[in-house]
Structure formats: C-alpha cells, structure tokens
C-alpha positions as CSV (number, residue, x, y, z in Angstrom):
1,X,-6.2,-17.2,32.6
2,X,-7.9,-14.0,34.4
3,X,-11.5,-13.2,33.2
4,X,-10.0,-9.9,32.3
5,X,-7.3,-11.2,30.3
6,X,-7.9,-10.7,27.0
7,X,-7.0,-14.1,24.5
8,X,-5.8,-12.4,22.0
9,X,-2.2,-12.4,21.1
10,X,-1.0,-9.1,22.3
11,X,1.3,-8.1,19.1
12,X,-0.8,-4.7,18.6
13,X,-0.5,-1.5,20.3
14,X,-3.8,-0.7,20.1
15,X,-5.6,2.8,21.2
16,X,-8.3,2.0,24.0
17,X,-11.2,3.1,21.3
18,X,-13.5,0.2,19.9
19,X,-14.8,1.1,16.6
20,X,-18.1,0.0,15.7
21,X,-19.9,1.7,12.8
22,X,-18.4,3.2,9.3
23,X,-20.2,5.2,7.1
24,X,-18.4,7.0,4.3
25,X,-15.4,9.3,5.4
26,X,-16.4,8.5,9.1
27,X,-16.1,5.8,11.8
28,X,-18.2,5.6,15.5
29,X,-16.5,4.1,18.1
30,X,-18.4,2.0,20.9
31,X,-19.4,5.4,22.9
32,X,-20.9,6.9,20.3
33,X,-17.7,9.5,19.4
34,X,-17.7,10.0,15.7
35,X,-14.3,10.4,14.0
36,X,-13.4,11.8,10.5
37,X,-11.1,9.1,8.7
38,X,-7.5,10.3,7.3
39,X,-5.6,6.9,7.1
40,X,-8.9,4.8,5.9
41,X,-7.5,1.5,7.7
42,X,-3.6,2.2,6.7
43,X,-5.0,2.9,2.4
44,X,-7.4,0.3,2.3
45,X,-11.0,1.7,3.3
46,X,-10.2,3.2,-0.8
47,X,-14.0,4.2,-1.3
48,X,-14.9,4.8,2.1
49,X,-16.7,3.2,5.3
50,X,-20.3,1.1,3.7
51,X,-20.2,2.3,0.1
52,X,-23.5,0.9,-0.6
53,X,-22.2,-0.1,-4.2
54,X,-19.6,-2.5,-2.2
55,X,-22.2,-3.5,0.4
56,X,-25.2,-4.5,-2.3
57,X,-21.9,-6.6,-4.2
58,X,-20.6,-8.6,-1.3
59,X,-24.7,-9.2,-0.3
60,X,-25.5,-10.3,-4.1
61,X,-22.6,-12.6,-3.9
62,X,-22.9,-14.4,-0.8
63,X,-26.6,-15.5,-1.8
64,X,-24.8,-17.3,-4.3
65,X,-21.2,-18.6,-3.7
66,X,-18.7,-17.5,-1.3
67,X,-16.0,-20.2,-1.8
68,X,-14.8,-22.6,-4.5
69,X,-11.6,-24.1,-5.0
70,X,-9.8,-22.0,-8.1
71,X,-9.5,-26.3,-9.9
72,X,-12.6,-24.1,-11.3
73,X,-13.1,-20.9,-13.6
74,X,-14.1,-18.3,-11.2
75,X,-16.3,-16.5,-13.4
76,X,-15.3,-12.7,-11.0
77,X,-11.7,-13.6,-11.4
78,X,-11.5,-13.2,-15.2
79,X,-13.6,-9.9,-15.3
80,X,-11.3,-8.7,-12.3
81,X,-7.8,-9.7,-14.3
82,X,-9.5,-8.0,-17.7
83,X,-9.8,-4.6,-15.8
84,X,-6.5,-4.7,-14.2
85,X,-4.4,-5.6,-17.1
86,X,-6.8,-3.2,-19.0
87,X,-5.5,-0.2,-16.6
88,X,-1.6,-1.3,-16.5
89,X,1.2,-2.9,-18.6
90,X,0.1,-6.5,-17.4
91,X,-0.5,-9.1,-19.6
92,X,-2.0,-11.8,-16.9
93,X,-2.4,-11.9,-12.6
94,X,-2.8,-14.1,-9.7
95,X,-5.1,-13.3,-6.8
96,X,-4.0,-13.9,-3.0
97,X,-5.4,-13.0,-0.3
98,X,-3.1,-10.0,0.5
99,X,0.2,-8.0,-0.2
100,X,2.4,-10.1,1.7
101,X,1.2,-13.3,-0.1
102,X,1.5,-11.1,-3.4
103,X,4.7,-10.5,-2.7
104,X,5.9,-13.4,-1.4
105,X,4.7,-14.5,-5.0
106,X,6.1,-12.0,-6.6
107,X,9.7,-12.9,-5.4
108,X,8.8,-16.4,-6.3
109,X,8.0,-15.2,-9.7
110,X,11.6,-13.6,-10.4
111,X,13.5,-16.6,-9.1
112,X,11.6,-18.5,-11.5
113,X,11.7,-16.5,-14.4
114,X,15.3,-16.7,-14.5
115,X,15.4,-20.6,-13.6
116,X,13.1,-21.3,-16.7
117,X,16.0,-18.7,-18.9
118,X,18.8,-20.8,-17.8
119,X,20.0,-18.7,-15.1
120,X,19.0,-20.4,-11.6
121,X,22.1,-19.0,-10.3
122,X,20.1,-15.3,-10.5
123,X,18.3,-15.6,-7.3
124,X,18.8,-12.1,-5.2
125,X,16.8,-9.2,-5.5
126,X,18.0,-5.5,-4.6
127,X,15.8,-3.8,-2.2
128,X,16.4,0.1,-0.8
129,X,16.6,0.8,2.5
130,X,13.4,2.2,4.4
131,X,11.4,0.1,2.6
132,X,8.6,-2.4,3.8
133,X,7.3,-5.0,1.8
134,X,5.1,-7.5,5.0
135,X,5.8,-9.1,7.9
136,X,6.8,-12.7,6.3
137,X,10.2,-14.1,6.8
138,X,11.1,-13.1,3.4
139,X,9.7,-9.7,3.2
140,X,11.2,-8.7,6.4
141,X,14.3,-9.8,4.6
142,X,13.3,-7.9,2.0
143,X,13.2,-4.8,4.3
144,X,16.1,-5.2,6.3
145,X,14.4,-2.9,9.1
146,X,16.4,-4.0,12.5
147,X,12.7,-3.3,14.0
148,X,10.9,-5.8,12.7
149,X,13.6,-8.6,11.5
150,X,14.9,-8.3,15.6
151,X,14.4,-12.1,16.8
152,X,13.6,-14.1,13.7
153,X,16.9,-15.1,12.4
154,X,18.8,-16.4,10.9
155,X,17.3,-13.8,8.5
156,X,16.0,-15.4,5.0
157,X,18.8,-14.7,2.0
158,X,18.3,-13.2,-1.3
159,X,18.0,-9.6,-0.5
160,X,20.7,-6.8,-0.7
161,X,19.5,-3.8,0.7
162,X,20.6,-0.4,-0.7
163,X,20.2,3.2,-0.1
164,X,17.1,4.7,-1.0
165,X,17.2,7.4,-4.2
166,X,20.9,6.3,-5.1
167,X,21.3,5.0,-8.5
168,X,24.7,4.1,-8.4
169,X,24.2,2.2,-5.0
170,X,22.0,0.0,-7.3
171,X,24.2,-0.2,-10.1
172,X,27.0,-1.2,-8.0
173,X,24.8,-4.0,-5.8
174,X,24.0,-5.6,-9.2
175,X,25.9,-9.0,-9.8
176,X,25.9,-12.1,-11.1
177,X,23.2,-13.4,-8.9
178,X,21.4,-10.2,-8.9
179,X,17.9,-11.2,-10.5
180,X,15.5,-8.2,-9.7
181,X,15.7,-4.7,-8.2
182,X,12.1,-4.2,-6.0
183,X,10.9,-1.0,-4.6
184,X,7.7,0.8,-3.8
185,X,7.1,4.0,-6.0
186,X,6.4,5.9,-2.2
187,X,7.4,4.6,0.9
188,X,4.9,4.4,3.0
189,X,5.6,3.2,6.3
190,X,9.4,4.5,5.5
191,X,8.2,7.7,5.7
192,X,6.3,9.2,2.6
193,X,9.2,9.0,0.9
194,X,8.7,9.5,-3.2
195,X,10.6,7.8,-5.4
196,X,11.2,10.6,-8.1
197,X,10.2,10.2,-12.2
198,X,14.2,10.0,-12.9
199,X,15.2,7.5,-10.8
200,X,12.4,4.9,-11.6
201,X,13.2,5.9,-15.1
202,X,16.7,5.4,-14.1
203,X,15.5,1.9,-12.6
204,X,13.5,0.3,-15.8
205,X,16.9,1.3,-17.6
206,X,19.2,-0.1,-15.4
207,X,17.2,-3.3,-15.1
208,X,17.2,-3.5,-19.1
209,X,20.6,-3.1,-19.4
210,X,21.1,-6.4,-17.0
211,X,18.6,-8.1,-17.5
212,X,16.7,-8.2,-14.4
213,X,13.6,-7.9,-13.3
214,X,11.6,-4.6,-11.9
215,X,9.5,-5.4,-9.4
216,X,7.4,-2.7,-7.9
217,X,5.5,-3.0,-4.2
218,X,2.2,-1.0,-5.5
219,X,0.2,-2.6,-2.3
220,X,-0.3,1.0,-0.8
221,X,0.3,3.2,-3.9
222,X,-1.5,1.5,-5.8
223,X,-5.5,0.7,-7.0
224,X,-5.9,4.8,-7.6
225,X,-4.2,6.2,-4.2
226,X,-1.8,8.9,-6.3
227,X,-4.3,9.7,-8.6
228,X,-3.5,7.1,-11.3
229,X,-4.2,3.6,-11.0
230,X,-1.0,2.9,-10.6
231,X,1.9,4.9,-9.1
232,X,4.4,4.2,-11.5
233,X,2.4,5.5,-14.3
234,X,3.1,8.8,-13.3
235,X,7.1,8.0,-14.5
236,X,5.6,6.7,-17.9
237,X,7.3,3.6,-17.1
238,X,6.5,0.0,-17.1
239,X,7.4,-2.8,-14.1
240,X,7.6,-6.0,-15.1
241,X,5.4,-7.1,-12.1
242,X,3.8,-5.7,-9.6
243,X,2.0,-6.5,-6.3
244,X,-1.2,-4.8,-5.7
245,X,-3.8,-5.1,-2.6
246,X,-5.3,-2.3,0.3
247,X,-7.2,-0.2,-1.7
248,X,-8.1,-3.0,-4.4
249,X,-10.9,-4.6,-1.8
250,X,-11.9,-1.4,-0.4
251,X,-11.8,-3.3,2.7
252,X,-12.4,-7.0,1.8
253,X,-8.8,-9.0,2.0
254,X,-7.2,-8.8,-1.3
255,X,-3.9,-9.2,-3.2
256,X,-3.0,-9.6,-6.5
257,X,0.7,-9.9,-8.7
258,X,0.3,-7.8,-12.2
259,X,2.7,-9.2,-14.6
260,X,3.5,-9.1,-18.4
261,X,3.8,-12.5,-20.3
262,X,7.3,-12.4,-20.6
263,X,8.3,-12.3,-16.4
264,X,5.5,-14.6,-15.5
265,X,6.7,-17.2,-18.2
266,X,8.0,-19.4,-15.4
267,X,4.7,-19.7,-13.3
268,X,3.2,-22.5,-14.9
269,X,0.9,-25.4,-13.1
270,X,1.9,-26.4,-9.7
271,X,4.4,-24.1,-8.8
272,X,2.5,-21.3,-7.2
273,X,-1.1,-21.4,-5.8
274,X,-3.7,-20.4,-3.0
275,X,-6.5,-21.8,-1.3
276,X,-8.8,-18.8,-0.7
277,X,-6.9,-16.6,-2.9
278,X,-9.0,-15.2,-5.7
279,X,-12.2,-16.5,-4.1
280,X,-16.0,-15.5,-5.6
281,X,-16.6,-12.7,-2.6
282,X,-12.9,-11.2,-2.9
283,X,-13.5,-10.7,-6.9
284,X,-17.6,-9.5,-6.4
285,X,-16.1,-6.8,-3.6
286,X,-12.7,-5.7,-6.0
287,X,-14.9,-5.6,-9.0
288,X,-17.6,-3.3,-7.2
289,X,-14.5,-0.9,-6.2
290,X,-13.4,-1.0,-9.9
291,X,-16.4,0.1,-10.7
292,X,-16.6,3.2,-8.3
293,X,-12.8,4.2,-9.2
294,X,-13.4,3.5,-13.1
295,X,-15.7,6.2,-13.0
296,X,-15.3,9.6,-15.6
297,X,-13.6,12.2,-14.0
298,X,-12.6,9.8,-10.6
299,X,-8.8,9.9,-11.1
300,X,-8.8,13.8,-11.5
301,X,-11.2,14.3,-8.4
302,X,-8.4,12.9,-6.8
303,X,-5.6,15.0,-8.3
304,X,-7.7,18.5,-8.0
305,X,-8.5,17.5,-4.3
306,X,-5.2,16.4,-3.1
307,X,-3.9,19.4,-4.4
308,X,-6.1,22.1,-2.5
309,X,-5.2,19.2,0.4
310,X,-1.2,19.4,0.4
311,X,-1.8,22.9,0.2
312,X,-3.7,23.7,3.2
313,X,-1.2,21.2,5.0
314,X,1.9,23.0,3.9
315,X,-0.1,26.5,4.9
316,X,-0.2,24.6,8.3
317,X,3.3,24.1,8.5
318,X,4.0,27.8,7.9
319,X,1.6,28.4,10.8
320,X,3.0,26.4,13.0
321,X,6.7,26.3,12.2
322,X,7.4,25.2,15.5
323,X,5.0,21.9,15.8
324,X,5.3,21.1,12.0
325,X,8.6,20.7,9.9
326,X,7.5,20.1,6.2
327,X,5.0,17.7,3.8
328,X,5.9,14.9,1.8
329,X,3.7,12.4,-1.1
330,X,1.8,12.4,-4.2
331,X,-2.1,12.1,-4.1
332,X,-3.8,10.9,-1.4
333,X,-0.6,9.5,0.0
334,X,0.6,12.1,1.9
335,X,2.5,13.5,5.2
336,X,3.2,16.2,7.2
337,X,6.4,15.6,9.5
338,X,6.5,16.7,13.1
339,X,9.6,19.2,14.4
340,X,11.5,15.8,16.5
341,X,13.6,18.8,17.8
342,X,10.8,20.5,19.6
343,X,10.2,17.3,20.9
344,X,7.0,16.7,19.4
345,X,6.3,13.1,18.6
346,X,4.5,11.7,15.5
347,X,2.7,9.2,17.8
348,X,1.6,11.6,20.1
349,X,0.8,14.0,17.5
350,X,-1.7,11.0,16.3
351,X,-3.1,9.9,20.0
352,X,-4.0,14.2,19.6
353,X,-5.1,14.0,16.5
354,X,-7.1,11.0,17.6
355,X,-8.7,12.6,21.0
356,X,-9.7,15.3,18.4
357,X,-12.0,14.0,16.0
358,X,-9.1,13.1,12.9
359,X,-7.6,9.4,12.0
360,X,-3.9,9.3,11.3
361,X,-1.2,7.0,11.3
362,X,2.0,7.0,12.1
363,X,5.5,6.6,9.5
364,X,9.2,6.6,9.8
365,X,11.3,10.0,10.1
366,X,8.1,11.4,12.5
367,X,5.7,11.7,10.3
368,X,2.0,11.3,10.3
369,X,0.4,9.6,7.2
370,X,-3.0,10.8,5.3
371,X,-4.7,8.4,3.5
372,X,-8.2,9.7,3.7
373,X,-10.7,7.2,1.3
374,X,-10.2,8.4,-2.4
375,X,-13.9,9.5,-2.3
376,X,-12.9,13.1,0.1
377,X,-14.3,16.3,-0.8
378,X,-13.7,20.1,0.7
379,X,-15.6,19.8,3.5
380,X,-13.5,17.1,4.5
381,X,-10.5,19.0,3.7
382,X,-11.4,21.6,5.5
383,X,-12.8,19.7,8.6
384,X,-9.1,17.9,8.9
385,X,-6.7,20.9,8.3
386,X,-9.4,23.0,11.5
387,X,-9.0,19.5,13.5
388,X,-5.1,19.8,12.5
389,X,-4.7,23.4,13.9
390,X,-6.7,22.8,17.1
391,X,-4.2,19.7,17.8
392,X,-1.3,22.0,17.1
393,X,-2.4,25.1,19.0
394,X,-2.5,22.5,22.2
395,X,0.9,22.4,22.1
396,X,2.0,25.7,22.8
C-alpha cells in the first residue's frame, strides 16, 4: 500500500477540510478557518461544540467507571429511562449504542409483541417511501431507497413500502401479516418532508383499528429538535414505540427504544440485548444534555428562534427566486430547496456554503438541511441568512 494511501475504507465522500476544534455554535478546521455550524454533525451536536456542562459530565464519569456489563444496575441508566419516560408516553426503554441498533430493536420489538399475542404470523411492517431508517440490512429494507439497498440483496423481507402522506396507500397495504406501520414524523434525509398533524392522527387511528403497532423513527426529530421533546407531540398523539438517538448524546453515541408496557410486553430476558449499549459514560453524557434541554423556557427558545429563522430563509427565497425554490420543516429541522431547474445543485450549494463560513448538509428533492445546535441565538441567525445571501449572490 502507498504511503499516501489512506487505510481507511473509502465509503465517505468527504470535503478536503479536517476539523479540529468545537466550541459552541462553531467548528475550526486544521488551518485555522472558523466555520458557523448549521447541521451540528447531521442533528446530533444538540447543545453545541464543548458545552462545558457535557464536558465536566463525561470527565466526572470516566474517573469513576466507563464500562460495565448491563448483568449490573447501571445506576445513569435508571435516572436517564425516568426522564425519558417522564417527557413521553413510554412506560420503559432500552439503551443501544445508536439509531440503527434502536431500530433494528424496535422492529424486533413489534415482531415479538405479536408472537407473545398469538399472532407470529404478523411479521411485516409498512414503511413510506422517502424514508430512512440506517444503513443495516433491515433498515435499508425498511427504506427501500434503490441508492442505498443497490448491491446487498437479496434484500431482507418484512417491509412494504408505501407512498409518503397517503392514508389510503396505508390502509390498503395493511393485511394479515401486517404488524406495524413505521415512519419518521419529518423526513430528514428524504427531504424535510413533514408528516402533517392529520395524517399521524390518521396513523394512531388506523393502527388502532388493526391492531398494529405505531412505530415512529424519532432519531433525528427527536430529543427537543422541533421544539418539543418529541416530534409527534406536536399531533397530541401517542406511538407505541419509538427510537430515539443524535441529539440524545449531544455528540456521545447513543440510542434508545421508548415504549409503553403494553408493546414491549414481549421483550423479556434473553431476547434482545447489547454489550456497550447503555454503558456508564453514554448515560453521564445523555443525562448532562437532559439537563441543559430540561431547562425553563428551553423548548420555547427554540420555537421563538426557529421562527424568526424560517422566516429570514423564506425572505431569502423571495430574494433570490432564481437560486432558491421554497422552505420546508418544523423547528430546528429545517430546509430551503434549491431551483434544480436553474441548475443549481444542493451539493454545490453546500461545498458554497461551506467555502463561506456556514455548515449544511445535503437531503433528497435538492435540498439543503439546517440543523444548527438547539442552543442558536440571533446573531447566529443573522450571521447564516448574510453567509446564505453572499453564497447566492455568487451565482448570478
């Protein structure tokens, strides 16, 4: 192998930066350029770069214990599962060590549920087209994206994959081996694409009415990103399990399945575990974000914030009609799509973005995510929307 030859496996397309220094809202790269944060590592950086809080948690912890097998109590994981089913509909959780292994549970969870019923012929879950659930077997599956399931075959069963928003797609998908309907309350890489009050409404009823599970992918909505804990709460709904990570670790590896009593009654000893999931330095570091997003008034910071934000982007899309076509999300979960018919390209329009000062990422349908850290004020605002304008001048 050449000197120059880097050893590690080459599945990223990664921009020629090195970043080596975080400190709130911003990153430093290896030269010393300092960079204003809008995607906070794809939603997960939720309290910023080196919260101090986080950083005196993780220090405290590692003195003590960093890893013990969960045979034990983990003293972290029952104050963590307290505060999580304290700010949801769940009764208990598991910890894993991320949101694929959360929903890989989570799936495992609604076959067994109906096993332990009875019913072990109710085995396939409806998914909606767009979506993206990991990079597992299963929840590329899940997905159904050509892009990501290309070469992995035979492709895992259990999944029938509808169209996104269309309740009587759903309805008429459901059969007798149907066991759950799974969706994410925004699709995130799919494009910022909301999933309205009505139809998850329309979702918790159907699933009723056939008893089958609702299984929500909360990885990136979740943990405060909307503006409420948890995404679906703004339908006044309740899932009967959800998966949860990102944002939950504020940038230590995370994941977690939120469940009531009832859907989880089949996960009993032996049937599911994890080796590092749950672990003493995962629970000090989620706890320490709990207690930053627990905070009075946190949750409508957000709302009043991401308001004045969506607005200043949609002002930018009446500026530049030509660059910009329209804005999508809810919260800090947002998009502003890029005209694909004056040939401007999300990922250029992030490499630009980039080059200028502003983190972005790239989604389905041309559109550029922001997911700034929860913790963004308007001098942030207003530094993004200037870096935004400057990008899209360049273009004319």
């Amino acid at each position: 192998m050449s000197k120059n030859k880097s050893a590690i496996m080459d599945v990223y397309a990664r921009f020629e930066e090195t970043m080596v220094k975080g400190d709130g809202m911003y990153l430093f790269d290896a030269n010393g350029k300092k960079y204003l944060d809008f995607y906070a590592g794809i939603a997960v950086n939720s309290i910023g770069h080196c919260h101090p809080h986080l950083i005196k948690a993780i220090q405290d912890q590692v003195e003590n214990l960093m890893h013990i097998s969960n045979i034990y109590h983990i003293e972290g994981q029952e104050k963590l599962a307290q505060r999580l089913t304290k700010s949801s509909f769940a009764d208990v959780v598991f910890f894993a060590n991320s949101g694929v292994e959360a929903m890989e549970g989570m799936i495992k969870l609604a076959r067994r549920y109906h096993f332990i019923n009875g019913n072990p012929e109710k085995w396939r879950v409806i998914t909606v087209k767009g979506a993206f659930h990991g990079r597992s077997l299963a929840t590329m599956a899940a997905a159904n994206n050509p892009k990501y399931i290309e070469g992995f075959g035979p492709i895992v069963d259990g999944f029938d994959n509808v169209a996104f928003g269309d309740i009587d797609k759903i309805r008429n998908a459901i059969n007798d081996k149907t066991a759950a309907i799974l969706i994410e309350p925004i699709l995130g890489e799919g494009g910022i694409n909301v999933a309205g009050n009505d139809y998850l409404k329309a979702l918790r009823k159907i699933a009723d009415e056939f008893g089958l599970l609702l299984l929500l992918d909360e990885i990136q909505t979740g943990a405060g990103r909307t503006g409420k804990m948890w995404a679906h709460q703004w339908a006044d709904i309740k899932p009967d399990a959800i998966a949860a990570a990102k944002g939950l670790g504020g940038g230590f590896p995370i994941g977690a399945i939120l469940a009531t009593n009832k859907a989880a009654k089949g996960m009993t000893h032996g049937v599911h575990g994890t080796t590092f999931g749950g672990n003493p330095l995962a629970m000090a570091a989620s706890n320490a974000v709990m207690d930053i997003i627990e905070g009075k008034g946190f949750f409508d910071e957000i709302c009043k914030n991401s308001t004045i934000l969506l607005q200043k982007l949609d002002g930018l899309v009446n500026q530049y009609p030509d660059i910009f076509e329209l804005t999508r999300g809810r919260g800090l979960m947002l998009g502003i799509k890029c005209r694909l018919d004056n040939d401007i390209n999300n990922i250029d329009m992030v490499k630009c973005l980039k080059d200028n000062g502003l983190l972005t990422v790239a989604a389905a349908d041309n559109m550029v995510r922001i997911l700034p850290p929860l913790i963004m004020k308007n001098q942030h605002i207003d530094e993004a929307i200037a870096i935004i304008a400057k990008t899209a001048k360049q273009w004319h």
